[in-house]
C-alpha positions in Angstrom: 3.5 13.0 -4.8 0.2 13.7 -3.1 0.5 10.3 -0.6 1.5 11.7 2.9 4.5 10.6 4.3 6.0 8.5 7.6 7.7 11.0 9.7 11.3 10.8 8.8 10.6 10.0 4.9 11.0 12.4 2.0 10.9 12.3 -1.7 13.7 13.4 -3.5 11.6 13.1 -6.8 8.9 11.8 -8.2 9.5 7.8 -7.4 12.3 8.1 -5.3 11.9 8.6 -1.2 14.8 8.3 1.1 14.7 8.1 5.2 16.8 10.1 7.3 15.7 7.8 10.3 19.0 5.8 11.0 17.0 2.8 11.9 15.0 1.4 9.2 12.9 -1.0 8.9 9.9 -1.9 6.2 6.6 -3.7 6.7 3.3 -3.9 4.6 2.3 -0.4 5.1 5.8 1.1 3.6 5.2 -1.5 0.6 1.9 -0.1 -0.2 2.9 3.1 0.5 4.7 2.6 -2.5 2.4 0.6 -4.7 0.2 4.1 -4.3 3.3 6.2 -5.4 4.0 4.1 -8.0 0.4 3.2 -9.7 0.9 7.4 -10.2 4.0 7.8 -11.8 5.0 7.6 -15.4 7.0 4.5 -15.3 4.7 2.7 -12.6 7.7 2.8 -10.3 8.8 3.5 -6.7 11.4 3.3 -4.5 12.2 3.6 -0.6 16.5 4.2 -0.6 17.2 3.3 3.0 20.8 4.4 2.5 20.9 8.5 4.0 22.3 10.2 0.8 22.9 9.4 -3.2 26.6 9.6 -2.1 26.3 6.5 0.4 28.9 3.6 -0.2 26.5 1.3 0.6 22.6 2.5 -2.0 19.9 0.0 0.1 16.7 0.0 -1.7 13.0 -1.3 -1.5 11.9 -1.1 -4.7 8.3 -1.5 -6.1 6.8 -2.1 -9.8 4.0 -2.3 -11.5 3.2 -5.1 -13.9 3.3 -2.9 -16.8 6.6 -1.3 -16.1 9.6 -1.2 -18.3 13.3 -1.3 -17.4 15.3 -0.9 -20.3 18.1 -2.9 -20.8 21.4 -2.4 -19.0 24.9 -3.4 -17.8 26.9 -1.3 -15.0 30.5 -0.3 -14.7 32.6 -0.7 -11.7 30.2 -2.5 -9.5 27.7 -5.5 -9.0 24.0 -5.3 -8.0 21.8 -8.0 -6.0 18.0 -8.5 -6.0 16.1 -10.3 -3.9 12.6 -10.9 -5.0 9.6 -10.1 -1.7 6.5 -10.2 -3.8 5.6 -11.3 -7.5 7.4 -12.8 -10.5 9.4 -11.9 -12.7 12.0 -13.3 -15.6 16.0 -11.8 -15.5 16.9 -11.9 -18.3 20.9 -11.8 -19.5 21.7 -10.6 -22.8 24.6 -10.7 -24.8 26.4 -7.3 -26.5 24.1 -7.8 -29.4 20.5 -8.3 -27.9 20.7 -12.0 -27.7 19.1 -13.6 -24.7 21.8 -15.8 -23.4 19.9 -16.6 -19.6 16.6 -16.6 -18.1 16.0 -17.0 -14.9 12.3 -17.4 -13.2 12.4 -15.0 -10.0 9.9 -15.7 -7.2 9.5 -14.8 -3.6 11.6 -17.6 -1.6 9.5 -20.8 -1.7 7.3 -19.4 -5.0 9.3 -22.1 -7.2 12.0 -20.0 -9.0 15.0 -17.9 -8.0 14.5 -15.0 -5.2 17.9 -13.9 -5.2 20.7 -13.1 -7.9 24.3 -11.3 -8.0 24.5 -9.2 -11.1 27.9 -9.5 -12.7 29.6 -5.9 -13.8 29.6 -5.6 -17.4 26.3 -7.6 -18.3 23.1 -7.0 -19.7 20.2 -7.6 -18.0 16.8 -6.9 -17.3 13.3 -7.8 -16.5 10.5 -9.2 -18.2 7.3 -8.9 -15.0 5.5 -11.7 -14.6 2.9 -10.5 -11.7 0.8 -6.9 -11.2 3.8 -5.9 -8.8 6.8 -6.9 -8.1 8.2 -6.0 -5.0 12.6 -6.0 -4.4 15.4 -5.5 -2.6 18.2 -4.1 -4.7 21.7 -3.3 -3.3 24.6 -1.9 -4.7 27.5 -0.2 -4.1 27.7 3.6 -4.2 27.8 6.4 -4.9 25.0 7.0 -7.2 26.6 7.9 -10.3 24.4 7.6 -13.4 27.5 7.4 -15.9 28.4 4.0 -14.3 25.2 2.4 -16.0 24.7 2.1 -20.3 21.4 1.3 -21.4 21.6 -1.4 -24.1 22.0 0.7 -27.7 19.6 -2.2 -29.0 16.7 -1.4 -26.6 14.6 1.8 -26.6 15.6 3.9 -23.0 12.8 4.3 -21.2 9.7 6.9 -21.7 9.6 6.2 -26.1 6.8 5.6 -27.5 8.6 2.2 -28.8 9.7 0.7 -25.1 6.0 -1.2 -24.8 6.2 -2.9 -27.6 9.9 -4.2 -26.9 8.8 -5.1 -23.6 6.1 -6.8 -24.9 8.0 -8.9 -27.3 10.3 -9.8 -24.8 7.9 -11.5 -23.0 6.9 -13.3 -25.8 10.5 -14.5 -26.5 10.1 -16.2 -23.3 7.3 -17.8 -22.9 5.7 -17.4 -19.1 5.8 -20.7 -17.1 2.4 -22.5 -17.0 
């Protein structure tokens, strides 16, 4: 947490800054702001919530990884997410309630060739198999944050064990990377 701060911004841990400016906006320096965060924290993550407070109706965020990342997994109750994709490539991938990849979907900035944007069904599986050094998106949702209204898939290691890079990694080589 040692990168200094736009006036207004604040971490709240770690990889998570919010913004009590009521008027938000984001440009290259906020993205590398958080590339810098990110290349330092433990799961090579970062995000800018652009929504005031965890308990926000409305959860806004800019979110930022690194190529060698890992998000486990995961299906959420009671609500949908979006992503729209600002910078790099990734796969989605959809899973079924044994492991299963049932969908793949290339992800690419608008005009890159693939899909930039995507409404995540409650209820399904899903995650991301990074396809570029960073990816760089937009994730909305609706609030508030509530961490019980998310299961990480039972047949994917969560997040931080020593197993989760070498899941990832397999994943990718289930699906192939597009020439």
């Amino acid at each position: 947490m040692s990168d200094r701060l736009p006036p207004g911004f604040r971490f709240a841990t770690s990889e998570v800054i919010y913004t009590d400016l009521r008027f938000v906006t984001a440009g290259p320096e906020e993205v590398s702001l958080l590339k810098r965060v990110a290349a330092t924290t433990p799961r090579h993550r970062c995000r800018l919530c652009t929504h005031p407070a965890p308990d926000a109706p409305q959860q806004e965020m800019l979110i930022v990884m690194r190529g060698d990342g890992y998000v486990r997994p995961h299906r959420h109750w009671g609500k949908t997410e979006t992503l729209t994709v600002l910078e790099g490539r990734a796969d989605a991938l959809i899973f079924n309630e044994v492991g299963e990849i049932t969908e793949v979907v290339r992800m690419t900035p608008y005009g890159g060739g693939g899909r930039f944007f995507y409404r995540m069904p409650e209820g399904t599986f899903h995650g991301l198999v990074f396809r570029s050094r960073w990816l760089v998106y937009l994730e909305t949702t609706s609030g508030p944050f509530d961490p019980t209204r998310s299961e990480g898939a039972a047949w994917a290691p969560p997040e931080g064990d020593p197993a989760a890079a070498g899941f990832a990694a397999a994943l990718g080589q289930r699906v192939p990377a597009e020439p």
